[in-house]
Structure formats: structure tokens, C-alpha cells
ZAMIZA-890392 format. One record per residue (C-alpha): residue in three letters; x, y, z. Coordinates in steps of 0.05 Angstrom, whole numbers, padded with zeros to 5 digits, always signed. Layout:
<rotis>
ALAXYZ/...
</rotis>
This chain:
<rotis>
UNK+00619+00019+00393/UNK+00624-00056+00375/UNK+00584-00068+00436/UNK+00527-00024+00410/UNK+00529-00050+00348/UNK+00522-00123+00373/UNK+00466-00103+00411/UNK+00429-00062+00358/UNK+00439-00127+00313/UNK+00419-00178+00384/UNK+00356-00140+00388/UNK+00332-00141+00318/UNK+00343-00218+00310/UNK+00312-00237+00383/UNK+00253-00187+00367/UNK+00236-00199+00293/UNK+00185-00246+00269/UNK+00231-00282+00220/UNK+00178-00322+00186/UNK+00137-00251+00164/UNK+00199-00205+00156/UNK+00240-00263+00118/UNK+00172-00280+00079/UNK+00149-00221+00063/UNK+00215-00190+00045/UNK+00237-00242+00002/UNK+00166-00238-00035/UNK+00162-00163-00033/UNK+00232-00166-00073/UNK+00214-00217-00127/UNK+00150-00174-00143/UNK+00183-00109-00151/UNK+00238-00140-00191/UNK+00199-00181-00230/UNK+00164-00119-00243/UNK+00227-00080-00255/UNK+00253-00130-00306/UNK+00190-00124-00360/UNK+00156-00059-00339/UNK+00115-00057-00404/UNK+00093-00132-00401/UNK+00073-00125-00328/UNK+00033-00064-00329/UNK-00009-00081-00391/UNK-00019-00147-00354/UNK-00045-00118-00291/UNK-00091-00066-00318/UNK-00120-00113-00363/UNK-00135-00155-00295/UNK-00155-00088-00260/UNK-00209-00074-00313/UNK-00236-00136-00314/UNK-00254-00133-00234/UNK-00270-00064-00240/UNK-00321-00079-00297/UNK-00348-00140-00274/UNK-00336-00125-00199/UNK-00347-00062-00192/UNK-00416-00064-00145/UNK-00373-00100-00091/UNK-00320-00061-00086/UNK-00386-00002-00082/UNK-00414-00034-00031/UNK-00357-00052+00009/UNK-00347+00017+00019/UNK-00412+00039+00035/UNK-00428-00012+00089/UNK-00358+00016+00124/UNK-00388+00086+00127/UNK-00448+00061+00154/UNK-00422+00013+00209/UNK-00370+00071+00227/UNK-00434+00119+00233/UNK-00463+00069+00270/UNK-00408+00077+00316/UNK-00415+00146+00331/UNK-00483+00156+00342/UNK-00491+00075+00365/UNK-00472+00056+00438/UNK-00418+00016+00421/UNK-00384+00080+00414/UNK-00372+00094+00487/UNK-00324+00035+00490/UNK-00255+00057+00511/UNK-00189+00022+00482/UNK-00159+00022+00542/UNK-00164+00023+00620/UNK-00227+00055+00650/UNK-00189+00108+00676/UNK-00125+00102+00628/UNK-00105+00184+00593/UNK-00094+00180+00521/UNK-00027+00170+00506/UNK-00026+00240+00462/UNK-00069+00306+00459/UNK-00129+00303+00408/UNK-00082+00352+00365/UNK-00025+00310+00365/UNK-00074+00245+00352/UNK-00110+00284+00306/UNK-00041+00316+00268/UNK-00023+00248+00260/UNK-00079+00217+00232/UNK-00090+00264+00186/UNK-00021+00267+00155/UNK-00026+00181+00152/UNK-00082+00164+00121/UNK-00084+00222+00068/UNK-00024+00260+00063/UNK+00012+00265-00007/UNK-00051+00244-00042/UNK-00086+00304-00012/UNK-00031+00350-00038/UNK-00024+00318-00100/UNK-00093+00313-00125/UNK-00119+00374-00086/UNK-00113+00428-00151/UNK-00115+00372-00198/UNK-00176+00327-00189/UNK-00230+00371-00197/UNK-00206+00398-00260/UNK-00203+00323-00289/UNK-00274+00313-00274/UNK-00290+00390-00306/UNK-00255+00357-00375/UNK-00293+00292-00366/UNK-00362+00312-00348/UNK-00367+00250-00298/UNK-00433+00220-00326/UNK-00469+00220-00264/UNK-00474+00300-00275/UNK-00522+00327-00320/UNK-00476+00388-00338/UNK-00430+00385-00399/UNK-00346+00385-00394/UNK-00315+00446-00390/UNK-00375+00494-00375/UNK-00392+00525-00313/UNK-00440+00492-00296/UNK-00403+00425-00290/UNK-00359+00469-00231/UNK-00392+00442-00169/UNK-00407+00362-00185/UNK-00325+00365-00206/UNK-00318+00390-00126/UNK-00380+00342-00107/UNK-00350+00282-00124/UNK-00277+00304-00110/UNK-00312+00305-00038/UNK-00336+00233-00054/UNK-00264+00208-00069/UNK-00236+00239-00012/UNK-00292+00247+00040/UNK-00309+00198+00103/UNK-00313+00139+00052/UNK-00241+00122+00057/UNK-00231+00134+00120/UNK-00287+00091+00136/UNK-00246+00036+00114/UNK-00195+00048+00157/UNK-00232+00063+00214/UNK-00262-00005+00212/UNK-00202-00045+00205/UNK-00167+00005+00253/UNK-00226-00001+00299/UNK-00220-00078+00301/UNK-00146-00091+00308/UNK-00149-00027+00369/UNK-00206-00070+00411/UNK-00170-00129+00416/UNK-00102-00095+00426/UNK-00125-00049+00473/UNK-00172-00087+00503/UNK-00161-00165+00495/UNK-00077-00158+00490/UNK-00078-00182+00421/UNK-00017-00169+00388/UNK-00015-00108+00339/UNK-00022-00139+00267/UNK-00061-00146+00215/UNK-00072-00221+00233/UNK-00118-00192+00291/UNK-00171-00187+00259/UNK-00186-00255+00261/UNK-00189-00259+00330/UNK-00277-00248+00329/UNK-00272-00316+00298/UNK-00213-00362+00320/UNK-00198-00323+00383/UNK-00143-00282+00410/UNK-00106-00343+00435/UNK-00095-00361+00364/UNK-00068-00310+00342/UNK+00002-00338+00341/UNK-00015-00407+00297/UNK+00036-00406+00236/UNK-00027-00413+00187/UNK-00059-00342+00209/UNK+00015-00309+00180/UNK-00005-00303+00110/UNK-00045-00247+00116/UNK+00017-00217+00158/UNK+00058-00239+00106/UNK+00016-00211+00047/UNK+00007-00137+00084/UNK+00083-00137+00084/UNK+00082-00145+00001/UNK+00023-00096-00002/UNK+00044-00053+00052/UNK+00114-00041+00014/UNK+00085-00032-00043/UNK+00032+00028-00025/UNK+00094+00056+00001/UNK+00141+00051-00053/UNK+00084+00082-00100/UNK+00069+00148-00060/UNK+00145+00154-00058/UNK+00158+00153-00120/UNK+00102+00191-00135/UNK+00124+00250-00093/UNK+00196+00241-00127/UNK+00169+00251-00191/UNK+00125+00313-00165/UNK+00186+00342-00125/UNK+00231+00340-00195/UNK+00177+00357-00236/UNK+00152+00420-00189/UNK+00236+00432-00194/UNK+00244+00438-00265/UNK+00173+00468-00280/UNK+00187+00525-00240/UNK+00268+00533-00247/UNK+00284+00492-00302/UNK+00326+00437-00264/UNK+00331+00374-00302/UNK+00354+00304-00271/UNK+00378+00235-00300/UNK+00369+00169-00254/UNK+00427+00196-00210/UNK+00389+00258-00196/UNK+00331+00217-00184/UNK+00368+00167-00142/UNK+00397+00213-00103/UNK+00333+00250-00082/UNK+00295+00184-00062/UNK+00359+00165-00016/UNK+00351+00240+00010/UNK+00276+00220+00030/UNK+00293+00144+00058/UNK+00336+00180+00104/UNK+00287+00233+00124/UNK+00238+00190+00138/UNK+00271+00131+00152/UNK+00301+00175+00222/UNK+00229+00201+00231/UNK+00214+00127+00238/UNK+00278+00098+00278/UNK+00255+00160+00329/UNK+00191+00139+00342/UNK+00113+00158+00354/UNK+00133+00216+00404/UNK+00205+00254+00377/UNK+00195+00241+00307/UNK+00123+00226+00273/UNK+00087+00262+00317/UNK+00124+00329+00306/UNK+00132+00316+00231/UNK+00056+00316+00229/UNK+00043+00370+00271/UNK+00088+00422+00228/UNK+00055+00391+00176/UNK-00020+00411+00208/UNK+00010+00485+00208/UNK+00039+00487+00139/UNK-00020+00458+00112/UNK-00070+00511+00140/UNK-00013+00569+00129/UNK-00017+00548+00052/UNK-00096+00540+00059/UNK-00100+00607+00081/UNK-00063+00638+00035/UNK-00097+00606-00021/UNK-00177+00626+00000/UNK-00151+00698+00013/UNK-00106+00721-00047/UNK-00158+00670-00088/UNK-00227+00684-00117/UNK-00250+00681-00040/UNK-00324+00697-00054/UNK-00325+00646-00108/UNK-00306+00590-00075/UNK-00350+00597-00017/UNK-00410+00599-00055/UNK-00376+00532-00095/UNK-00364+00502-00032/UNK-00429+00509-00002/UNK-00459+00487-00062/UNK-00410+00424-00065/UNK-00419+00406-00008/UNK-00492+00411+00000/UNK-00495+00359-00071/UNK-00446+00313-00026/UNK-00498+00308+00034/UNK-00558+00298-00008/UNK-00532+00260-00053/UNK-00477+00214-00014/UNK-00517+00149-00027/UNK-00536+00153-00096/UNK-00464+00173-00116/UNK-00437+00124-00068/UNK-00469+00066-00104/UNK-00478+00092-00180/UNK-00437+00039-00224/UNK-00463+00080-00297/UNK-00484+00007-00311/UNK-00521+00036-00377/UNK-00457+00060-00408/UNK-00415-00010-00379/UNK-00384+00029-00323/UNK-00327+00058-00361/UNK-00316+00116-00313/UNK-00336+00094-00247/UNK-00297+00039-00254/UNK-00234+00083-00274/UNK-00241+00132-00219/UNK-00291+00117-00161/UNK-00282+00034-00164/UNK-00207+00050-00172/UNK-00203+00096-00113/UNK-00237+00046-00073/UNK-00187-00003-00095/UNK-00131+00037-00074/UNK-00167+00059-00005/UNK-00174-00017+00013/UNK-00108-00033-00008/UNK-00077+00014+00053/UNK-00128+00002+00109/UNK-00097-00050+00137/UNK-00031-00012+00148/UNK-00065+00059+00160/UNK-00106+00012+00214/UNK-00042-00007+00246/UNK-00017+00060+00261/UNK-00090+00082+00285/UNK-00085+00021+00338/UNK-00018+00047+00354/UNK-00034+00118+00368/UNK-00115+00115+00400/UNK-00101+00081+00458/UNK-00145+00118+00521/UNK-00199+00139+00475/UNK-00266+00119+00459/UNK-00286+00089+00392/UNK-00335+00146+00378/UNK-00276+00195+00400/UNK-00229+00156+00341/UNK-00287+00146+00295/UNK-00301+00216+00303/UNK-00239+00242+00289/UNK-00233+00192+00227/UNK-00297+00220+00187/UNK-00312+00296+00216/UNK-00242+00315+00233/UNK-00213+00297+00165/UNK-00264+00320+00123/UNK-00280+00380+00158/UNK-00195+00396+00136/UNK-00191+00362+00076/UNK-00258+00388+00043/UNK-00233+00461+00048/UNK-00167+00443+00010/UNK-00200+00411-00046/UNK-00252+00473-00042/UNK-00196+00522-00048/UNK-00154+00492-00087/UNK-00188+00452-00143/UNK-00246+00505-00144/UNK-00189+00566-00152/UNK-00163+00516-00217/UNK-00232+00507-00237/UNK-00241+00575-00230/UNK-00177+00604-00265/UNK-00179+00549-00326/UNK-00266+00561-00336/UNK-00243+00644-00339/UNK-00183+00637-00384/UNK-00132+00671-00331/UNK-00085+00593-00333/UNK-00098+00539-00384/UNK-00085+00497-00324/UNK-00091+00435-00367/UNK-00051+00457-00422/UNK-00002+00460-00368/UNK-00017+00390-00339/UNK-00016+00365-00420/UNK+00056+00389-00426/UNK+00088+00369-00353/UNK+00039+00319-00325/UNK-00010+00320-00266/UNK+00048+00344-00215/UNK+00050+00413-00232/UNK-00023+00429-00228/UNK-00010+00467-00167/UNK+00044+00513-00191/UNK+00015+00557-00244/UNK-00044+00567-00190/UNK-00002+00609-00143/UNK+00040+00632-00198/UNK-00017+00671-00232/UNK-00061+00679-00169/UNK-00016+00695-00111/UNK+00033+00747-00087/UNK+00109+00709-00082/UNK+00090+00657-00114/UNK+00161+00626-00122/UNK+00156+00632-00053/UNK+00089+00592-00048/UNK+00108+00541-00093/UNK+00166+00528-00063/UNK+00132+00520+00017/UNK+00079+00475-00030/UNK+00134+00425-00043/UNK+00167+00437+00028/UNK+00084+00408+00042/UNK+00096+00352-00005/UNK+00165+00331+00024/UNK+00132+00324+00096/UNK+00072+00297+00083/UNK+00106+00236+00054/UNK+00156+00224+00105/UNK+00094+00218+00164/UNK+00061+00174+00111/UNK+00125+00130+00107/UNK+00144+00130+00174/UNK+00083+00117+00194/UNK+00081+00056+00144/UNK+00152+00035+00160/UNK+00124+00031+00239/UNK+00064-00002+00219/UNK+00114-00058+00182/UNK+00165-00058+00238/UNK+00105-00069+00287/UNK+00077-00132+00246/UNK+00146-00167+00228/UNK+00156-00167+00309/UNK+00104-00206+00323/UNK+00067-00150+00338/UNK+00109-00111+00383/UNK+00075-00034+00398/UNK+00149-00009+00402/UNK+00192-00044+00346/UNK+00269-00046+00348/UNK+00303+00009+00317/UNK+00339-00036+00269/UNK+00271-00066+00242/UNK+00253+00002+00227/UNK+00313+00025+00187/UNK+00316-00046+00150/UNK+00244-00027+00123/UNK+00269+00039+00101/UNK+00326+00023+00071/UNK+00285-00029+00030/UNK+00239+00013+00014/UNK+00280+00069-00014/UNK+00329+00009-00059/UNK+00266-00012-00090/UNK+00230+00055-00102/UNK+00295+00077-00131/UNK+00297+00015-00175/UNK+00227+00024-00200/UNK+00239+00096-00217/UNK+00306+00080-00257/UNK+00265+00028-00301/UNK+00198+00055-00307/UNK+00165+00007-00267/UNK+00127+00044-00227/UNK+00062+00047-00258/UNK+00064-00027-00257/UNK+00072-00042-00178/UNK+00009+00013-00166/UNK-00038-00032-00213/UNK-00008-00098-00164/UNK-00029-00052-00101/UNK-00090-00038-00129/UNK-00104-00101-00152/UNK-00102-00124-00075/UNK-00160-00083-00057/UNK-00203-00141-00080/UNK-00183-00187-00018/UNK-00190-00127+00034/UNK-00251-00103+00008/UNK-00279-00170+00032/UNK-00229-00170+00098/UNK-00260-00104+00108/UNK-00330-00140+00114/UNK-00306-00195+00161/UNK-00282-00132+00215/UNK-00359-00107+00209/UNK-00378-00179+00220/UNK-00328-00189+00279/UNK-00329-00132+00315/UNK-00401-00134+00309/UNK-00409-00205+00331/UNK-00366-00187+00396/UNK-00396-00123+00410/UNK-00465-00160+00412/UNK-00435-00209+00460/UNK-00403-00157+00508/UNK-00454-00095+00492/UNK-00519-00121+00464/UNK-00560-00075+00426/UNK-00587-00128+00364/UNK-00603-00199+00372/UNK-00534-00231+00415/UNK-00550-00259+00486/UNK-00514-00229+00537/UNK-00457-00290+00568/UNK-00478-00282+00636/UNK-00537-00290+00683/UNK-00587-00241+00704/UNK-00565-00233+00775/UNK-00491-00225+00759/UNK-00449-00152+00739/UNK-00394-00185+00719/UNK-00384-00170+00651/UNK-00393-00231+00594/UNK-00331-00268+00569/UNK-00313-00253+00497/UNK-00324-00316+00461/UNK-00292-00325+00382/UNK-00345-00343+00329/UNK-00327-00426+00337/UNK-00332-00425+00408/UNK-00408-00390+00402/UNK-00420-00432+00342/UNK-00405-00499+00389/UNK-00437-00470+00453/UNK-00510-00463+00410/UNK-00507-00531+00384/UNK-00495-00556+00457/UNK-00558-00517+00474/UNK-00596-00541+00421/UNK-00573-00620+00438/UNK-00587-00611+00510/UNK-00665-00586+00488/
</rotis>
């Protein structure tokens, strides 16, 4: 035993990356206590700063976003998108379900479950003003869907797609190591990868990275006790709440320490199956004929109206409500593409880019659309009829409960329902936080595909200490404004992957206005060449001329 013990402990000091891991730790820590220590004082300080660059800022996060969806459209219908991440002849590693199961379950996952009934009944009490309908009439019912669809459509996962995309190429196809750092490799090359100065943004992803991932878990805490006590009265104090959040470090904290294969992958394949059980229940004890006239109508608004909704700011009115919902979303969408990206690197490998891409905008959408559909249009549906004052319930208890008065008025067992919904919340987060706690364990080992099992339970264990700690205090409202806050920087790291990947496609697949690297007579495909290395091999052309 002290032998495996000794080696457990040997392999996560030889393996780990103690510059990012000690770095990033140490920072990660001083944030979330710092934020811990003056809740209050931190929060009001951060949303102040989150207004401000949502106010004044707002067009870039806007566009940011929209040039994603069109680069990763670009890659479906483009030629680039026959490109394979991997050998010629190389099998993906998993079936398209598993790929897709997982996938899925990352990059939305408790958000989708969370906001699913909730959302669109926000929007019917706002009347967003890009609608022309008034609050809380029917006819405000399908833009509330329409731009839940917006929120929640291929726009995020556009931005993880293209950092995904970018860190995947070079992995898969240059041997780059699997971190965020890669995507820098268009412009200093993949050799360089390892220089102590290109760290930081390791470093940073490790703050940000533990941060996303303390938020949705203490999010789906607070919905688990919440759901608990809404529907049998259970109250807990901070050791009732403790002891739940060490309950889900150690689900998904083993999920993790298993691996891709025995444990995420079958998390988020039970998941797939719960998800559509729940689905189906839902559209067939629900108003069924309602919602598929809202959802065609929804929809339909979405399509023709995906650009002008993707880049409305309300400008006239100083973007009050964009910036509080779409800018914010954004925001929040940036801050976790580089770790979502990770994972997607991890598990694509033997697969086109139009196959990932693919998968990334039509495959989610096509399953999360139909959630939102059923289960924000049966809320609309219920609260615009009088059968639930849905909102007077969300009033009282807080946007957590949103789903549970929905099957308790609308469906047969619905105890029983309520209680599989939270069984749907519980394992949905742990694939998002193992799949996070992977993503960190893959980046703090230099970026190792298949991270030590220690690295993985050290991130887990952290991550459950400090969720528990913001809980306890009330600080947790705080460290989401500081994650969202980051979506600045990789709104505009999101632009340099279009630029990169685009600048090495060119080179290696030319279809704009790059040279192809080789001579006429030769089939030897061109050398990838990083941005400095072009830059210097046109001003030798231009001296010799």
C-alpha cells in the first residue's frame, strides 16, 4: 500500500506542470478568498465593472460572437472542413453517440436544465425590447422562445467550436500539446509552445477555469436544496449545504479520476437518455399541440431573424437589456470556451472538422431547442392561462424551482418527475465538472491527453473546498461577475483562433488569397509556417525583388 501510494504521489510530481498548477492554484485561492472575505464589497465592485463593458462594450462582445458562427459555418459548408484531426486512416476514438453524449452534456449541461422552464418566462415579464409585443400577453409567447433560441442556439457553441477547432488541429495534427497556450501556435509556432512567457494564458484558464466551475456547482447546490425543500419541505444550514457539495466533489471528482472511457463517457450517455425520457414526457402529458405550433413559429423568427438579433445592442434606449442578458450571455459563453475547447480536442480525434463542427451547431440545437420549446413554452403556456403563477412561484423560492410546479400541475407523478428532474440536474453537473477537472488536469501537465489520477482528484478536491466556502459566505454571486468579467480577453482570443486557423488553413488548403508553400510540380504537401516565420519569408521576397 505504501508502495502505491509513493507512486500515485511520484507520478503527480514528475507529471505536473508545477509552474501552472502551483500558479494558478495559488491565484485561484487568493481570488476566491479574497472574494469570500467581503462578499458585498466585491460583488458591487465587479458588476459595477461588468456594466461599464457591457454598456460601453457591448458591440464587441456582439460581434465577437457573430464572426465565430460565421467562420464555424464556413467550416461546414467551406473545404476546410474535410480536414481530419488525425491520421488519414485513423477511427475515431468513440462512436458519434458517445462523442456526441459527451459534448452535449459539456458545453451546456446544468445551464440547459436550469434555465430551460425559466428563461422564456423572464423574457414574457420583460417584453425584451427588440419585440414589438407587450409583457405578459400572448403575443409576446414566441420572441420569449425566439431569443431563448438566441441565448442558447449555435452562437455559443460557435465559440467553442473555434477555440476547440484550433487547439484539436495542432494537437491532432502538428503534436502540440493540449492547452490553452496552443492557440498561439498560428503565430509563434508549435515549437514554442513550451517558452515560460506563453504560460500566462495557461495560468489564467486555471483561475477562470476554476471559477466557471465552482459557479455551476454551486448553482446546482442551491437548485438541488432548493428543488428539496420546495417540494418536501427539507431545510439545510451550511452543514447541510457542505455536506451535499462534498457528496458532488466525490461524484464527480471519481467520474474524473476514471477517465474519458469508464466514467465521463457513461455519465453523459445516461444523461442523453434521461434527458429525452423527461423531454418526452413533458411534450406528451403537456399542451402538445401548443407547443408545436410555438416552436415552429420560434423557430422560424430565429432563422429569419438570427442576424439582426445577433447584433441589436437597443443603442436608442443605452442598451440596458441587451447588455444584461444577450452581452452577458456572451460574456459567460467566452469565459468557458477555452476549457469546453479542451475537452472537444480531447474527445474528436479521427474526425473531420465539418464532422465536429457539425455536431457542435446542428446536433446541439437540434436537442436543446426542443427542451426550451417544451419546457419554457409549457411555463409560458401554464402562467399566460392562469393554471401556475409560475412566477409567483419563482418570486417566493427563486429561479430554481421554475421547473417543479410545471410537472406538478401538468403531469401524472409528478413527485416522481420532479424528483428524476433533479436526478437530471445532479448528472449533468458532474460530466460538466469532470469534464472541466480533465480539461485542468490536462493543462497543469504540460498538456498531457491522459493526466495522472492524482492531478485530477487535487482539482476536485479544490474545487469542492472552495465552492463550499463560497456557499457558506455568500460569495458566490461575486466570483460569477469575476468569470464573467474574463469574457472580455477571450472574446478577443476567440478572434486570434479565426485569424490563426485561418492563416494556416490558407497556407496548407488555399481557398482566399495565401500562396501555396510549395512548387507547382511537387505533391508534397506545404510546411506549416507560424505568422513570424511568413511575415520574415515576404520581406525576404520583397528585398530580393
Amino acid at each position: 500500500m505504501s508502495g502505491e501510494r509513493q507512486s500515485f504521489l511520484g507520478a503527480f510530481r514528475e507529471e505536473t506542470d508545477n509552474v501552472v498548477f502551483g500558479v494558478g492554484a495559488l491565484l485561484t485561492i487568493l481570488a476566491i478568498g479574497a472574494i469570500a472575505v467581503r462578499p458585498t464589497v466585491t460583488a458591487e465592485a465587479l458588476t459595477a465593472a461588468n456594466t461599464f463593458l457591457w454598456k460601453e462594450l457591448g458591440w464587441l462582445y456582439l460581434w465577437a460572437m457573430f464572426l465565430a458562427v460565421a467562420f464555424c459555418l464556413w467550416l461546414i459548408v467551406g473545404p476546410w472542413g474535410k480536414i481530419k484531426l488525425g491520421s488519414p486512416d485513423e477511427d475515431p476514438e468513440f462512436t458519434f453517440f458517445q462523442f456526441f453524449a459527451m459534448l452535449f452534456s459539456a458545453g451546456l449541461s446544468t445551464g440547459l436544465v436550469f434555465y430551460g422552464p425559466a428563461e422564456a418566462l423572464f423574457h414574457y415579464a420583460s417584453g425584451p425590447p427588440f419585440l414589438s409585443a407587450s409583457a405578459e400577453t400572448g403575443s409576446i409567447i414566441p420572441g420569449a422562445v425566439q431569443y431563448t433560441m438566441l441565448h442558447w442556439g449555435i452562437s455559443p457553441w460557435s465559440a467553442y467550436l473555434t477555440v476547440g477547432v484550433t487547439i484539436a488541429y495542432y494537437v491532432h495534427r502538428r503534436d502540440a500539446p493540449i492547452k490553452p497556450s496552443t492557440i498561439f501556435a498560428p503565430f509563434i509556432g508549435v515549437t514554442n509552445l513550451d517558452k515560460d512567457w506563453v504560460k500566462f494564458l495557461d495560468i489564467g484558464m486555471v483561475v477562470v477555469s476554476v471559477g466557471g466551475v465552482a459557479v455551476s456547482l454551486g448553482f446546482v447546490v442551491t437548485q438541488f436544496m432548493t428543488g428539496l425543500s420546495y417540494n418536501w419541505g427539507l431545510q439545510f444550514g451550511d452543514l447541510g449545504t457542505l455536506l451535499i457539495t462534498v457528496g458532488l466533489t466525490v461524484g464527480f471528482t471519481a467520474s474524473a479520476a476514471l477517465g474519458v472511457k469508464k466514467g465521463i463517457q457513461r455519465v453523459s450517455s445516461f444523461n442523453m437518455y434521461l434527458f429525452a425520457a423527461l423531454l418526452a414526457v413533458a411534450f406528451i402529458f403537456g399542451p402538445t399541440a401548443f407547443l408545436l405550433n410555438l416552436g415552429s413559429e420560434a423557430f422560424g423568427g430565429y432563422v429569419t431573424q438570427f442576424i439582426e438579433m445577433s447584433l441589436y445592442s437597443n443603442a436608442e434606449n443605452g442598451s440596458a437589456w441587451v447588455g444584461a442578458w444577450t452581452v452577458f450571455y456572451w460574456a459567460w459563453w467566452f469565459s468557458f470556451a477555452p476549457m469546453i475547447g479542451i475537452f472537444i480536442a480531447r474527445i474528436c480525434r479521427g474526425r473531420t472538422i465539418r464532422q465536429i463542427v457539425f455536431a457542435g451547431l446542428a446536433g446541439t440545437s437540434a436537442a436543446s431547442f426542443p427542451w426550451f420549446v417544451v419546457m419554457g413554452g409549457s411555463s409560458l403556456w401554464a402562467q399566460n392561462n392562469g393554471r401556475v403563477d409560475i412566477l409567483g412561484v419563482v418570486s417566493e423560492y427563486g429561479i430554481e424551482v421554475a421547473g417543479f410546479p410545471l410537472f406538478e400541475h401538468i403531469m401524472p407523478f409528478g413527485q416522481l418527475f420532479s424528483a428524476l428532474y433533479l436526478l437530471l440536474v445532479l448528472t449533468f453537473l458532474i460530466t460538466t465538472v469532470d469534464s472541466t477537472t480533465l480539461s485542468l488536469a490536462m493543462f497543469t501537465t504540460g498538456g498531457d491527453a491522459n493526466p495522472p489520477t492524482a492531478n485530477r482528484i487535487a482539482w476536485g478536491v479544490l474545487v469542492g473546498l472552495l465552492t463550499s466556502l463560497l456557499l457558506i459566505t455568500g460569495g458566490l454571486g461575486a466570483l460569477k461577475d469575476l468569470v464573467v468579467l474574463v469574457g472580455l480577453p477571450i472574446a478577443i482570443v476567440v478572434g486570434l483562433c479565426i485569424v490563426g486557423l485561418t492563416m494556416e488553413f490558407e497556407q496548407r488548403h488555399p481557398v482566399l488569397f495565401t500562396e501555396r508553400y510549395r512548387s507547382e510540380d511537387s505533391d508534397e504537401e506545404p510546411q506549416s509556417v507560424s505568422l513570424a516565420d511568413y511575415l520574415s519569408a515576404r520581406r525576404t521576397e520583397s528585398s530580393s525583388d
